[in-house]
N, C-alpha and C positions, 0 to 999 in steps of 0.2 A: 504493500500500500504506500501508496507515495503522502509527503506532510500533511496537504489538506485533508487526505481524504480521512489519518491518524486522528489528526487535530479536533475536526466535525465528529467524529465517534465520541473523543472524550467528553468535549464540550456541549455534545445532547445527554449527558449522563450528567453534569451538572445540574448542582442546585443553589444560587447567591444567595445566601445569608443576610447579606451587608447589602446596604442602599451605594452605590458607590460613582462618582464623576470619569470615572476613569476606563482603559478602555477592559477592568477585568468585568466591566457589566456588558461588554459585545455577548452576543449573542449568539456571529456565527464568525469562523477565522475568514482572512482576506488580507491581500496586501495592503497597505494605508500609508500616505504618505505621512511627511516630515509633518509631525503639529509646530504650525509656526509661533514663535514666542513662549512657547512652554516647554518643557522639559521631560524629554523621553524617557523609561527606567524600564527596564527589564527586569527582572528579581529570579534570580536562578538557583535552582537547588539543585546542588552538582548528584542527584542519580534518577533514576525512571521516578514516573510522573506519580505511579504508585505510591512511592517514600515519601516524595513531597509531600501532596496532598494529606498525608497522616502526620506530618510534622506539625506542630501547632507555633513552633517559631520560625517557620518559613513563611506562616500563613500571616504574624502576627507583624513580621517584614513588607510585605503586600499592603496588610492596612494601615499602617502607617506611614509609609509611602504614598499611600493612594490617600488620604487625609491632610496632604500638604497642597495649598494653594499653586497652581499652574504646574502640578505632574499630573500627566500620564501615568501607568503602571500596564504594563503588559508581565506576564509569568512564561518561564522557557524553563526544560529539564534535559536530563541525558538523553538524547536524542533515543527514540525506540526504535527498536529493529525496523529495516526499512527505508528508518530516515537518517540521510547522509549529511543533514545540513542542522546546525543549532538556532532558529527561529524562534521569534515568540509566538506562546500558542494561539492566543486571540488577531493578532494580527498578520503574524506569518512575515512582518519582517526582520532578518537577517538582525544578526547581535552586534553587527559593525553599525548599523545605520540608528541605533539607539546612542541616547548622548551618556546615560551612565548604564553601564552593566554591572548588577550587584548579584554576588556571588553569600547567601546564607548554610555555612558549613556546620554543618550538626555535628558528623564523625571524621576523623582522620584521614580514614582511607578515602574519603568523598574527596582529598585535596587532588589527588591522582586523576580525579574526574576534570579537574578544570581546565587545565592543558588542552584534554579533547573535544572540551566543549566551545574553549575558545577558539580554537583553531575548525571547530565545525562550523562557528556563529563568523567566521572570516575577518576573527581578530587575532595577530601576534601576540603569545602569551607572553614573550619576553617584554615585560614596559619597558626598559631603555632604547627598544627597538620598536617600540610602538608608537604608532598615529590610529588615531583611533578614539573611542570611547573612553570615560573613563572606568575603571575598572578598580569596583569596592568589594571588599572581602567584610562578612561581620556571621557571628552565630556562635555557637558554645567551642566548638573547634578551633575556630580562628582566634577565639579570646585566650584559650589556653597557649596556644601557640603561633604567633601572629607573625615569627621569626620564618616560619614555614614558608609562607606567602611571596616576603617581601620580593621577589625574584618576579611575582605575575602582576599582584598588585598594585592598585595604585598608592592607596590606603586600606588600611585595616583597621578597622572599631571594633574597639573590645570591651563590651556592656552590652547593653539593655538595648535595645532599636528603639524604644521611645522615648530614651532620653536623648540618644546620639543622632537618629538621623533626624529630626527638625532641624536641629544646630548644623548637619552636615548640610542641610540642601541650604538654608540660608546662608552660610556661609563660599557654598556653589555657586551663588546667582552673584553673588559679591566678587565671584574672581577670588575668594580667600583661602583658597584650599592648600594645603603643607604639600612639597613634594611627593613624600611617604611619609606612615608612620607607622612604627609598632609596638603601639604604644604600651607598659607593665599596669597601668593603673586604671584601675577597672573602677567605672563609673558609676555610682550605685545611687540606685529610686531612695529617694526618703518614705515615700509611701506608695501602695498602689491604689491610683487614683479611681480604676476602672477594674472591669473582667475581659479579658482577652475571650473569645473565641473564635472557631474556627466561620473563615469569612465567606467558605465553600461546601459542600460536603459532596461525593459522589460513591457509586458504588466499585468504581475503579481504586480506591483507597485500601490500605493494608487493611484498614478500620472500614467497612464500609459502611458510608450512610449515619455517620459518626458527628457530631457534635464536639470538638474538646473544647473545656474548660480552664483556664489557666487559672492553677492554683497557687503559686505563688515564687517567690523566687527564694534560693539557695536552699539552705536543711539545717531543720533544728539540732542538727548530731554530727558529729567532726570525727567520723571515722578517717581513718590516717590515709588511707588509700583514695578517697573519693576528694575530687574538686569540687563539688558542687559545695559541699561545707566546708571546705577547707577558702574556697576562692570566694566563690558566687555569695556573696554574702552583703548584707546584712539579711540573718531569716527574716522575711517579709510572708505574712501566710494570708490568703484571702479568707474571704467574711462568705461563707456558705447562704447569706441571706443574697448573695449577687449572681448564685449558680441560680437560685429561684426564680430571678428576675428575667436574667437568658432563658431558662427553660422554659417560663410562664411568655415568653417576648415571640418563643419559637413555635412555639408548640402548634398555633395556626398553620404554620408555613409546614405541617406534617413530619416536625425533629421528634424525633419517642426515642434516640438513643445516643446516652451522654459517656464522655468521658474526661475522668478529672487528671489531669498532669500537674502532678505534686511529687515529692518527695517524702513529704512527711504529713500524710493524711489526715491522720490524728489528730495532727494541730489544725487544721482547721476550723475555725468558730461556727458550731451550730452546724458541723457537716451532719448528724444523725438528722437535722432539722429538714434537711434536704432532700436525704433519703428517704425518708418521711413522704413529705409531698411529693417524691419519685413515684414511690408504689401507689400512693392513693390515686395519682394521676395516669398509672400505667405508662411510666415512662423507666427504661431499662437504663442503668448507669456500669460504670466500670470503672476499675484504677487499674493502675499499672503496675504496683505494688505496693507492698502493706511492709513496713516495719514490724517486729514481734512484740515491741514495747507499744505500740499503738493498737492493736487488733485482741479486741476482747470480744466476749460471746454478743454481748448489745449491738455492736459493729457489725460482727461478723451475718450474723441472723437480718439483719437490715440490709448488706448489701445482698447478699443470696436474693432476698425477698425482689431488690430490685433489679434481677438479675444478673449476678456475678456469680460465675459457674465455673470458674477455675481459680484459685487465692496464688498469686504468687509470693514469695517469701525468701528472703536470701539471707541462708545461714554462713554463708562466706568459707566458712571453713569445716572440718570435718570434729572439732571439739574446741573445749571451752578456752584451753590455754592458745591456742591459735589466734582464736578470734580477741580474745582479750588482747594480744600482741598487735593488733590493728583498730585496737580501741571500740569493740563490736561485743563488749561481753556479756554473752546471752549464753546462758546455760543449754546442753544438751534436753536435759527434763523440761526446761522453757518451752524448747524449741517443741517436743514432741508432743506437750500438752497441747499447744497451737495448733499443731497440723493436726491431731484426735479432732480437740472442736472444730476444725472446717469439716472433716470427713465426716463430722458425724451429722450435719446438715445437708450430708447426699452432695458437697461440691469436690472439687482434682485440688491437687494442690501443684504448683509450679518452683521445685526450690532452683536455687541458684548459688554454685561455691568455685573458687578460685583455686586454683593449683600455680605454685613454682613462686610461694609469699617465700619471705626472705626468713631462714632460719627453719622451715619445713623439711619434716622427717621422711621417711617409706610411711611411718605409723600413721601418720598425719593422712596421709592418701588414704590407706586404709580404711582411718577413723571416716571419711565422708563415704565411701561405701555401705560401712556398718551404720552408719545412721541413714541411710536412704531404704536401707533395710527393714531399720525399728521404724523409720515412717510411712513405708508399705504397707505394714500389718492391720493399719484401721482404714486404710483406703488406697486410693488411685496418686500417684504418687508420677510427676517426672522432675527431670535434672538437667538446670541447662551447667555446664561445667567450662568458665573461662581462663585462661589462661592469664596471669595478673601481670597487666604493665602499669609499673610505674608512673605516675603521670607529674611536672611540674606542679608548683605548689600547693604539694602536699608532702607530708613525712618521708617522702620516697624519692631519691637520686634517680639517675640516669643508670649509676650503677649498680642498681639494685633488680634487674632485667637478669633473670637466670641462665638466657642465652637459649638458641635454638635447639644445640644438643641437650642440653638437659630436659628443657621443655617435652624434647621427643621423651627419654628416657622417662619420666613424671608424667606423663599421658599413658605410654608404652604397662605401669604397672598400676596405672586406673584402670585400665581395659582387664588385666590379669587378673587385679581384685573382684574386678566386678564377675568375670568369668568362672572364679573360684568361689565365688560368693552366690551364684548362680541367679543374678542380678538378671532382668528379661532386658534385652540390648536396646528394647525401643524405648526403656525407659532414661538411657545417658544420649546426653549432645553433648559432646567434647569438641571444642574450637579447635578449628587449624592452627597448625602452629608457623608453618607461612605467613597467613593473617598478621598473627598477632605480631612477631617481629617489626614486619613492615608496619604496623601502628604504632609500635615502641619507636620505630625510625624517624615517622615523622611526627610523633608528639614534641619527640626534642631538636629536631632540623633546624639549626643554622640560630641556635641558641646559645646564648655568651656562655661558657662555662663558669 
């Protein structure tokens, strides 16, 4: 299938959320010329249209983009099978002929996407060697690591999109824009003003037909290994009387299923309040994961009721001395009383544990087999199983990456344990360890030692 004919299929499986001037309220794609005296933007999420669309900060780059006086907004993705060219999806012109291309980097390995996408959209990724657009980098990726970039970008913002890009485009129309920047100090909301959600919803979406809710920034807990509480910070948690508001705003427009992106659930104010009026209004919600220290039976019985049918939970490690070493001290017994009460409300449970932590035994592996075991025994139980990189600021160096061979080796006697444990195989996902290197690669690329 050639662009248009990709573009027209996704964009009748839309559905706009958002009242919007721009051109993400077209209707049908088409070439369009140059908008005279205003300001082009493309907003790109460097993989398939899929991922985007389920990202709630690539969405949340679009509306506030589209919310600035004399922009446009068009949205472009990894070009799909078929198509040769990086275009924007609603108008179908070319990423050279846009005045800024903005690049929203969730994960790491997305950085690898941009090269191809630039060079698809018929822009030089090299800026010293480029005439062209300009070319913005901003999103949790590019914040952690904005040294990555500087080689395509023009700039890089590292914060929040609604605190930085108003400032960016005024400061655009001004001529005032820094050569480059990449910048260590990250820009923080004093409060949140509003509730983000999702400004599109389709059934092309990992989530389909999905609502998200922004709940809030960073995380009330500082385990050693996550940036989101170690960086993203100050905890900012939203007011669960604002999910009401969205959902009571939506619910005309035929949205019946929510999803909240948080960190730390729990903390939300009046989230049971929410739930609440989920089920009475026959609307389905979801998170993305539950803390062990936030999920008790009240919670747990409320979201099932609003349809949460599998509990994710990440015990990180496979015992308690482990996880204490990462600042995550939750008891084995904790853990396994937790996952009893979800099984015993008839839902899965999804845990989640790192292999190749720094000072990690053979036993240590072991120990998370044996506990995928004891939480077999009251229900439906899987494991997704990652590989731990390091990431800038947090507790954790450059040098503290176990390296490929080992990785292998520490994978190689998960699989033996589980084998000898007689563990059912569909119940482990164990990451590549390919992957993960090349993510340890570029989280710290081109970073001052």
């Amino acid at each position: 299938m050639d662009y248009f004919s990709i573009s027209r299929k996704l964009l009748a499986a839309e559905t706009p959320l958002v009242d919007s001037r721009s051109y993400l309220s077209y209707g049908s794609p088409g070439p369009l010329r140059k908008s005279e005296g205003l300001i082009d933007v493309c907003v790109v999420y460097p993989n398939l249209y899929s991922m985007g669309m389920s990202n709630l900060g690539y969405m949340i780059a679009c509306d506030v983009f589209d919310g600035r006086e004399g922009v446009l907004v068009d949205r472009a993705f990894l070009p799909e099978r078929g198509q040769k060219e990086t275009r924007g999806l609603v108008t179908g012109r070319m990423l050279r002929d846009f005045d800024i291309v903005v690049f929203s980097v969730s994960y790491e390995l997305d950085f690898l996407n941009i090269e191809k996408i630039l060079k698809a959209g018929g822009i030089e990724p090299d800026r010293n060697k480029r005439r062209g657009p300009f070319v913005l980098c901003g999103g949790v990726a590019a914040s952690i690591n904005p040294y990555a970039l500087s080689g395509m970008a023009d700039l890089v913002l590292t914060g929040d999109a609604e605190v930085l890009i108003p400032e960016f485009i005024e400061n655009f129309k001004n001529g005032n824009i820094p050569d480059e920047n990449t910048g260590n100090e990250l820009k923080k909301l004093r409060k949140l003003e509003n509730c983000f959600f999702s400004t599109v919803i389709t059934k092309n979406s990992v989530f389909p037909g999905t609502v998200l809710l922004d709940g809030g920034r960073g995380c009330a807990y500082s385990c050693k290994f996550c940036v989101t509480g170690n960086y993203f910070g100050p905890f900012l948690c939203q007011d669960a009387k604002r999910f009401i508001d969205v959902a009571s705003g939506l619910k005309p427009k035929g949205c019946t299923r929510f999803g909240i992106v948080s960190s730390s659930i729990g903390r939300i104010a009046g989230f049971d309040k929410f739930l609440e009026y989920a089920v009475q209004n026959r609307l389905s919600v979801s998170v993305s994961s539950i803390r062990f220290e936030d999920i008790d039976k009240d919670m747990a019985e409320l979201l099932f009721k609003a349809g949460q049918r599998q509990f994710t939970l990440a015990p990180e490690a496979g015992n308690y001395d482990l996880r204490r070493s990462i600042a995550k001290p939750v008891s084995n017994g904790d853990i396994l009383k937790k996952i009893s009460m979800v099984h015993s409300l008839g839902a899965g449970v999804k845990l989640y544990f790192m292999f190749g932590l720094p000072g990690e035994t053979e036993r240590d592996l072991v120990d998370i087999i044996n506990l995928l075991k004891e939480a077999g025994k009251t229900g439906q139980v899987k494991a997704g199983i990652q590989a731990f990189v390091p990431k800038p600021h947090t507790s954790f160096t450059r040098g503290d990456f176990a390296g490929e061979a080992v990785l292998k080796k520490k994978k190689k006697l998960l699989l033996e344990a589980a084998f000898s444990g007689r563990l059912p195989k569909n119940i482990l996902d164990i990451a590549g360890i390919r992957e993960t290197v090349k993510e340890w690669e570029l989280c710290w690329k081109g970073r001052p030692l």
